[in-house]
N, C-alpha and C positions, 0 to 999 in steps of 0.2 A: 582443569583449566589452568589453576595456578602452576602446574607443572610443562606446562604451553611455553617453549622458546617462542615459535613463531608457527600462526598457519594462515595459506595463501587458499583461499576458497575463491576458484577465480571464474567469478558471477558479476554481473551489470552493477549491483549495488556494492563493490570492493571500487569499483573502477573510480579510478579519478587521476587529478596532476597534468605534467604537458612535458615534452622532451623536445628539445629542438638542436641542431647544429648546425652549420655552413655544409653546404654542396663539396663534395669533393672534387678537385678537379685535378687532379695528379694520376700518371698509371700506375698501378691497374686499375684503379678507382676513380671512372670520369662518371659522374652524377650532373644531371641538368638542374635539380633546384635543390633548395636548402630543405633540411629534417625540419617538419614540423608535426608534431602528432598529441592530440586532445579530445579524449583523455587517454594518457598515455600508458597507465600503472593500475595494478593491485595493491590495495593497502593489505599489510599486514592484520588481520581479523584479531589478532591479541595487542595488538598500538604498540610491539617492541624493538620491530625490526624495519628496516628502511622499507618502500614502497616496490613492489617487485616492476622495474623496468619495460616496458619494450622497444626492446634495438639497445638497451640502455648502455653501450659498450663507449667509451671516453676516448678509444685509442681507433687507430686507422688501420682496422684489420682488413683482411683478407673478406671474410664472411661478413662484416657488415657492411656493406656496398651496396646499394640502390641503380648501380650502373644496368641497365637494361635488364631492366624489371617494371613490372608496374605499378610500384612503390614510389617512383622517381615520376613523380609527378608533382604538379602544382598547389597549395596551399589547400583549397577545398575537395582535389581529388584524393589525399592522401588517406592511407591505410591508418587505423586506431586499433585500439583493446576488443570496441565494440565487437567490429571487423571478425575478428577471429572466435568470438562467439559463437557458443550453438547451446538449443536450449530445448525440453520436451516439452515445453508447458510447464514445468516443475524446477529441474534441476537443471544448470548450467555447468557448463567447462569451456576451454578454451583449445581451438584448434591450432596446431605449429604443422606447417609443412617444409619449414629449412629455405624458403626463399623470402615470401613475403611476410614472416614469422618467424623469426632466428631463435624466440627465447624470450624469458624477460630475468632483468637482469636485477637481483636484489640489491649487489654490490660490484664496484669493481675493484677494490682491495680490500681483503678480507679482514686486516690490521684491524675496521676502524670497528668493526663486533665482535672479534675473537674472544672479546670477554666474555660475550655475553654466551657464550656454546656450548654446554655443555662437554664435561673431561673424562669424567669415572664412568658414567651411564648415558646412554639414550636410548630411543627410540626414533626411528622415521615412518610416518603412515602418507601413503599415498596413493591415490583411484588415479587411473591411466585406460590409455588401451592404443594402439596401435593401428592405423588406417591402412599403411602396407609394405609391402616388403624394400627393406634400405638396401640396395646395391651397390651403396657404396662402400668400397673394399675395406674402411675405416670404422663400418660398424655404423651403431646410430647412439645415442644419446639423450640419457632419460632428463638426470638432473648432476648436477656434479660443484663442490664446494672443495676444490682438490687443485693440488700443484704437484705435478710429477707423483713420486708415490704417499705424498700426504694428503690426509683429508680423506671423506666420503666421495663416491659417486654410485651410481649407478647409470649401465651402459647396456645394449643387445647389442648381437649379431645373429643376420641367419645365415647358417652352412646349410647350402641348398635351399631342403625342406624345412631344418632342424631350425630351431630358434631358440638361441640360451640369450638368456637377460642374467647378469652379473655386478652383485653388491660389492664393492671394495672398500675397504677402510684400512688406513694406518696407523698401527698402535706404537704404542713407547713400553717397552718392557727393561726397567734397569735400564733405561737411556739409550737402548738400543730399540732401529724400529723395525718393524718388520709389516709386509699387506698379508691382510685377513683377505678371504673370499666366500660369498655362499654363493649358489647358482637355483636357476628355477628352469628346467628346459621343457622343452615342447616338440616330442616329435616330429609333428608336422605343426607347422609353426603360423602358416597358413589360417588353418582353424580358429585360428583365436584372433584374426585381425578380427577390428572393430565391435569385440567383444572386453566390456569394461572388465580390468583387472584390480584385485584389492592388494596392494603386497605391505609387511610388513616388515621390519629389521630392528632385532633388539642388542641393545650389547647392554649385558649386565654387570662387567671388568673382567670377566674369563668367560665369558662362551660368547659367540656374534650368530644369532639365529635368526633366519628366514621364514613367516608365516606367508602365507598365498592362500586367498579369497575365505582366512578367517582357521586355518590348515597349517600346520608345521609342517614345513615343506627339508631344513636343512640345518644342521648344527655343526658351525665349526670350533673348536676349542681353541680358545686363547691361551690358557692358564690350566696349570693344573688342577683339579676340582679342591686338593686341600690348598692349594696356595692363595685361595679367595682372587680376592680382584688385584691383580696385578699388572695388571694392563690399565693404560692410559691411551685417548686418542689425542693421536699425533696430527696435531690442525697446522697448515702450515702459517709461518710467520716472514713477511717481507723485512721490517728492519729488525736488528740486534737489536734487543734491550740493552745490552751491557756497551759491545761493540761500539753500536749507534751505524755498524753499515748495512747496507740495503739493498734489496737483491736487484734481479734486472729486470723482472716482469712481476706485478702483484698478482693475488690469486682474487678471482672473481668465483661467485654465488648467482646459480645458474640454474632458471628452471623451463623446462621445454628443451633441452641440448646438455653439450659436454666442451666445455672451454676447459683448457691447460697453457696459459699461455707462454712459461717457460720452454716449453716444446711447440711450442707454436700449431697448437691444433684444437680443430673444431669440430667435432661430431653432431651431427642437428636429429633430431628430432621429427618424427612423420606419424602423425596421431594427434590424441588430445589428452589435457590434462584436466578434471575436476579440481583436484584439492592435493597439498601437499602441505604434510604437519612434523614440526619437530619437536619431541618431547625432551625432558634431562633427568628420562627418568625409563626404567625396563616396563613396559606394559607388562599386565600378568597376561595368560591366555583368555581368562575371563572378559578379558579388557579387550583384547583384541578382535572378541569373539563378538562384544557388543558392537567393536567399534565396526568392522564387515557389516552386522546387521543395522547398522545405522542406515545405509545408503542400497545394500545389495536390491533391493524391493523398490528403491526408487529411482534408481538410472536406468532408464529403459533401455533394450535392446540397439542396436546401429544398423541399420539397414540399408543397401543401395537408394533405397524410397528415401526421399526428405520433401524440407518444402523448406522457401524460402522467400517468399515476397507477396505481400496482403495489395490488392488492389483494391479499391472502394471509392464510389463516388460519395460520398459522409466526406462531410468537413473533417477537418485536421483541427485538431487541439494541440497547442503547443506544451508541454509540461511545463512545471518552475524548471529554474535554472538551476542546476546540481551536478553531482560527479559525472552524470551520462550524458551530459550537454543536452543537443536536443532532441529528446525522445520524444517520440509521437504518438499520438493517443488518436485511435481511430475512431471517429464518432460517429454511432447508427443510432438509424431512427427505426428498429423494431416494428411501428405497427403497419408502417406501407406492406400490403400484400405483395407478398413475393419476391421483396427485398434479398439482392445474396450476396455473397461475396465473393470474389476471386482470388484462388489461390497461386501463386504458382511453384512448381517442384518438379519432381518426379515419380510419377506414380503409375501401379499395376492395373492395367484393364482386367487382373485378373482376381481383383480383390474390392472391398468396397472402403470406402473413407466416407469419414463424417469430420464436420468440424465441431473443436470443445472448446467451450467458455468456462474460465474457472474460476472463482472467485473464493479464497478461504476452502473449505468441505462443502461450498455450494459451486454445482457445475449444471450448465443446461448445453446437449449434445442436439445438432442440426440432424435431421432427415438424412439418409445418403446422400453423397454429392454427387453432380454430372464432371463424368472426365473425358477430357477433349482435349487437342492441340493449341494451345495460340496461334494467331496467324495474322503475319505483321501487316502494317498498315499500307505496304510496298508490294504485300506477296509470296514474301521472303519466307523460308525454310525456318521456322523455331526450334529448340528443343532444348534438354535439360541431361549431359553427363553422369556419368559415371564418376562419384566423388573419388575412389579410388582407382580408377582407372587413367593412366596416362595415354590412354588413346583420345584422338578428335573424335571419334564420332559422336552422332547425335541417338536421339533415344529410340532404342531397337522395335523391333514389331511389340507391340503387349506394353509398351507405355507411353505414358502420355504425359505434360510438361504443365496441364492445367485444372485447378479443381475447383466447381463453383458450389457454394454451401447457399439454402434459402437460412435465412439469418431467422429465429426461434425467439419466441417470446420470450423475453426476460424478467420471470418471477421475483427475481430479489430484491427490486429497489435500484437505485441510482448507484452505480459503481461501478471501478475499473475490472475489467475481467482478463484474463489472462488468456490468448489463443492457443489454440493446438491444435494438429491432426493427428486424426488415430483412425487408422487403420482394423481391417477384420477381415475375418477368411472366412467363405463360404455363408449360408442364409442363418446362421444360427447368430438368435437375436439377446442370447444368453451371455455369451463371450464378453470378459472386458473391454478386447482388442489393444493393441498396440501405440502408444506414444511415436510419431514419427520425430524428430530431431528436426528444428528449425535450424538452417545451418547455409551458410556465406560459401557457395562451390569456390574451390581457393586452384581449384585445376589448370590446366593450360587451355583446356577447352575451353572454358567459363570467360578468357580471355584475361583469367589472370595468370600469376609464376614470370616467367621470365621470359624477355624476347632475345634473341639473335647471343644467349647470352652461355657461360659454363658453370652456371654456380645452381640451375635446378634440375630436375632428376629426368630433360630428354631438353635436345638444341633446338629449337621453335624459330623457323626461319620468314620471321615477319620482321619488313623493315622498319626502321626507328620510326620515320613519318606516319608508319598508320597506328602507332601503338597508342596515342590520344585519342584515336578515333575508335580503337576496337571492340566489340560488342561485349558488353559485361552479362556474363551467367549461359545467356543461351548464343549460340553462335549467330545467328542472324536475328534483328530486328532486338531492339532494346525495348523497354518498358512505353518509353514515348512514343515508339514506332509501332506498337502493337494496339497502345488503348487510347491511343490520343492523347497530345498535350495536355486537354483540361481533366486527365485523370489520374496525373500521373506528374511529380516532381523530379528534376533533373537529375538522371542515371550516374552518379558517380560512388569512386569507392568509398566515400565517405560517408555517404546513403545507403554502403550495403552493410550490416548488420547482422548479429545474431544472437543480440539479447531479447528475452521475451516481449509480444508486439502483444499490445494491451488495446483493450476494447473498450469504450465508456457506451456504456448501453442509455442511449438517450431517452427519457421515459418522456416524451412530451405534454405540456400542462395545453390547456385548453379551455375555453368558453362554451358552453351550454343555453341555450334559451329555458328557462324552467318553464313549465305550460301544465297544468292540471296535472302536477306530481309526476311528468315525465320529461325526458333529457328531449330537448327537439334537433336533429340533424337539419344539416352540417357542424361540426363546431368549426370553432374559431380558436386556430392554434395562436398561446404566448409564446413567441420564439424568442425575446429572450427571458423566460424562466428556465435556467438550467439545475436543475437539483432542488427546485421550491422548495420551499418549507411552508410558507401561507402568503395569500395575497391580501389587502385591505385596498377596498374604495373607500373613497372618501370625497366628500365635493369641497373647497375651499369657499374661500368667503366672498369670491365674484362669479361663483354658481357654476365654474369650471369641474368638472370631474377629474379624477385621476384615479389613476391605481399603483401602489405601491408593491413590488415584489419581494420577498426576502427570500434569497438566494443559499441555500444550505449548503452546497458545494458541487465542485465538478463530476464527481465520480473520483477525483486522485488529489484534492485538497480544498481544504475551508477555505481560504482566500481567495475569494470571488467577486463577483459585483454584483448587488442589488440595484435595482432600478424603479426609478418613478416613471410613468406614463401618462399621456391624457386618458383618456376614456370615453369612447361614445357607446351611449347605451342603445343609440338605435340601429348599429353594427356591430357590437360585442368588441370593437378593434381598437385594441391598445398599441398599436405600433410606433407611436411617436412618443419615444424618450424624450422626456426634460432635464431626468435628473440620474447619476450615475454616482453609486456610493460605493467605494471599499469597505466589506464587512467579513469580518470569520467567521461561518457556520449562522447565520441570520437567520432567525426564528420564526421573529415578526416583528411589522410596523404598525405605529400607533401615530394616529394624529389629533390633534389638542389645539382647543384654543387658549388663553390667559385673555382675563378682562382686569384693566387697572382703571376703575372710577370709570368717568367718562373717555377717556383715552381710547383710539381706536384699539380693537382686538388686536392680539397678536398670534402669529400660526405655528405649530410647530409640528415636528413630525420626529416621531423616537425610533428607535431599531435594537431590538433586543440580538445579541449576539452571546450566540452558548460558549465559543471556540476564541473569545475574545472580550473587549471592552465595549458594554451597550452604549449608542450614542443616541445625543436629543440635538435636532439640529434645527434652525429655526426657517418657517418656510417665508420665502420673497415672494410675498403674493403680484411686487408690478412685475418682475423678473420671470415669475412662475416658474420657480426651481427652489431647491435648497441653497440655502448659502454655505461656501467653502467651510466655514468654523463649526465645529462641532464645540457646544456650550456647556453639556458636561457630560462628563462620564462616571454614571452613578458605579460602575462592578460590572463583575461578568458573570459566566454561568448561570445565566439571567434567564428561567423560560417564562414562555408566552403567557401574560397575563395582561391583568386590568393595573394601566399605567392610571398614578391618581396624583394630580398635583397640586398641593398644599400652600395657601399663602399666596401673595401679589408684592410684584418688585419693578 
């Protein structure tokens, strides 16, 4: 790790920051609103190197233009990091398709970390894979920290069938430079779309070698084997140190694409990216060999099959506020029979899907799901693309756009679970099966990429006017038009996503009649005990009852809120709050009288808290609530016991 430059692991929890600029309004660049995007960035996983961008380019190029896309939209319809996410339940990466995902950008002059880069050695480790074939006569573009023939990059192209993907670096030998090159090719090049790739690239100061999926793939010699390391990399540099003159274009650091902007060009990227690492130092093979088997076993397959959007009538939990802004937490109530959930995607009539719940090495998998069409609230035609396909159509004979899971007991307790679909072939009940990819359709049919426009990979002749109106994912009928307003929050790009969608398994608490040592039906649900940890009755001093909750947490954090309630014992129903307490991870409540002499009693009520500071707060018996001030704070990590208090004051 301490040999770590910099690695971009680019997952929901790196995501954070904001990007913004003015509207261009000059040709060739007529854009209708201003960049606004949050969160906009990947933090660096080592804290060395700036925040990897997206769009993050300072100058008014060519390729970053919003002009007649559907990026160029309004403040809360805008494209994020989220956005370009995709994720199995486990592992996350980032999808770039070269329109509404250029790249994200570390730097845009390279001056301002050239120190920080490694000279005599490195290494680069990067998981990729490629969604489809680039036709652009320029090749495509993996990653590149390069100006003309200085610097790293790596770039493909496919001839035909053939697909070579090509490492380039510039070395300084005796102050002369010269480009190194390794190559990785693929006959048919085809084969290996959406198939993750692991590649490696070491320079040790005389050889530049190429490992692929953990494999010595190519050795080019730098140096002569007795001349040791004689080679240097030749990073480019925009001003003179000595001189103090400055060239005409700086060099930008680039991941998802291929900026040069001395030569004024831009090669993007069609695929996705996991992770990309830079070391300042030669992996051994050992190293490289761990480091493939780090991930090979956990990035599941990429299939045309995906799924991308949880319908549920379960209340919505908002999360704390953090790098992801607002993630949603989907909250089921488990024990209503027959409870399910809707999925939607695309998927095989010729295969079965289950839904998984995952939480830690604890997972509980649904029964088979029923797969069906949606079918919008109009009538209207639904369906669900071909992620790599730049045709319109909709989904052929043998699929289907909808999956409904009955939702499974949840054994574990109170907590966020992680979703996913997985996939299985045939009745055998043996099989793992399959991780499907939760993943944001970034297509033209999905009603994203570009309209009327020449910067995506086919001319879409929809006019400017309907392009705020057009259907996102499936070509007719949006989310609202298929399950009703009150099921469903308003369809925009800023709602579509594709970091892990998380489950809070509601374990609801409940009232029982006790009756000759047995539970009497119906109970009587506490709706708001969310995560209990224990209730206390108690009756106060004007013969009122009440019940105290102490709130353990949501399923995704201790700071919650405990609640006091009345209490009728001749309906078991506490639903009329009095009193509302912020507490982390609450235990339990304790309530107490104090007698000074003849002086009336006074009331108080305590709340042990494990995840924080226990409070004693004193109860307003004419008010019938807690009063605002908490009176002391004896510690924390405080469990449930017999509170005992000493003395009169």
């Amino acid at each position: 790790w301490e040999n770590t430059v910099c690695y971009y692991k680019l997952a929901a929890s790196y995501a954070r920051g904001e990007f913004s600029r003015a509207a261009r309004g000059k040709i060739p660049c007529v854009e209708r609103y201003p960049v606004f995007t949050k969160p906009a960035a990947i933090r660096d996983a080592r804290g060395l190197m700036p925040d990897a961008t997206l769009g993050g380019i300072d100058v008014a190029v060519w390729y970053n233009c919003r002009e007649k896309t559907l990026a160029d939209s309004n403040a809360t319809d805008q494209v994020n990091v989220l956005t370009f996410l995709m994720n199995d339940g486990e592992e996350e990466a980032m999808q770039m398709d070269g329109v509404m995902n250029k790249g994200l950008w570390v730097v845009n002059d390279l001056d301002t970390i050239r120190d920080q880069l490694p000279v005599d050695t490195f290494s680069v480790e990067l998981w990729f894979l490629l969604s489809e074939v680039n036709i652009d006569s320029t090749g495509g573009g993996i990653f590149s920290i390069a100006s003309g023939e200085e610097g790293i990059l790596m770039e493909y192209e496919f001839r035909q069938a053939i697909l070579v993907i090509t490492f380039a670096m510039n070395v300084l030998k005796e102050d002369v430079a010269s480009t190194v090159r390794v190559k990785k090719t693929f006959a048919d090049g085809t084969k290996m779309l959406n198939v993750w790739q692991h590649a490696v690239v070491v320079f040790d100061g005389w050889n530049l070698v190429l490992y692929w999926d953990g494999v010595l793939e190519a050795t080019e010699a730098v140096c002569p084997a007795e001349a040791g390391g004689c080679a240097k990399v030749d990073w480019p540099l925009c001003r003179d140190p000595v001189t103090g003159s400055v060239c005409t274009a700086t060099t930008s650091f680039v991941l998802g694409g291929l900026e040069q902007r001395d030569n004024f060009m831009y090669k993007r990227f069609l695929g996705a990216i996991h992770s990309f690492r830079l070391y300042d130092i030669p992996l051994t093979p050992p190293e490289i060999s761990a480091a493939y088997a780090r991930f090979s076993t956990k990035l599941a397959p990429v299939s045309k099959f995906y799924w991308q959007k949880v319908v549920t009538s379960g209340d919505l939990i908002s999360s704390p506020a953090g790098a992801t802004g607002d993630s949603v937490l989907h909250a089921v109530v488990p024990p209503m029979a027959g409870a399910t959930i809707k999925v939607m995607g695309k998927f095989s009539t010729l295969k079965r899907y289950r839904c998984r719940w995952l939480h830690g090495i604890d997972e509980v998998l649904s029964i088979d799901g029923t797969l069906s069409d949606a079918t919008s609230l109009d009538g209207a035609e639904t369906c669900s693309p071909d992620l790599d396909s730049i045709a319109t159509g909709c989904s052929q004979d043998g699929d289907v756009n909808q999956l409904e899971c009955v939702v499974p007991t949840w054994p574990y307790g109170y907590k966020a679970a992680t979703l996913a679909v997985v996939e299985f072939e045939g009745a055998n009940e043996l099989q793992t099966g399959a991780r499907l990819w939760q993943r944001v359709c970034l297509i033209a049919a999905c009603g994203f990429g570009e309209m009327d426009g020449i910067l995506g990979r086919a001319t879409i002749l929809i006019s400017s006017s309907s392009r705020r109106t057009k259907n996102r994912w499936w070509l007719s009928g949006s989310l609202r038009e298929i399950f009703g307003a009150s099921l469903c929050c308003t369809h925009h790009f800023g709602t579509q996503r594709g970091d892990k969608t998380l489950f809070v398994f509601r374990t609801p608490s409940s009232f029982y009649t006790f009756t000759n040592g047995t539970l009497a039906l119906p109970a009587v649900p506490v709706t708001h005990a969310t995560g209990a940890a224990s209730f206390r009755h108690f009756t106060a001093l004007d013969g009122v009852q009440y019940l105290a909750t102490a709130n353990y947490w949501d399923g995704f954090s201790t700071a919650v809120v405990s609640t006091v309630a009345r209490f009728d014992p001749e309906t078991a129903d506490a639903a009329e709050i009095v009193s509302m307490v912020s507490t982390e991870g609450a235990t339990a409540w304790e309530y107490f009288r104090v007698q000074n002499g003849t002086l009336p009693a006074l009331e108080f009520l305590a709340v042990a808290n494990f995840a924080g500071k226990s409070q004693v707060f004193r109860w307003d018996a004419v008010a019938a609530r807690i009063q605002s001030v908490t009176i002391v704070k004896p510690g924390n990590n405080y469990l449930p016991g017999i509170l005992k208090i000493t003395g009169t004051g």
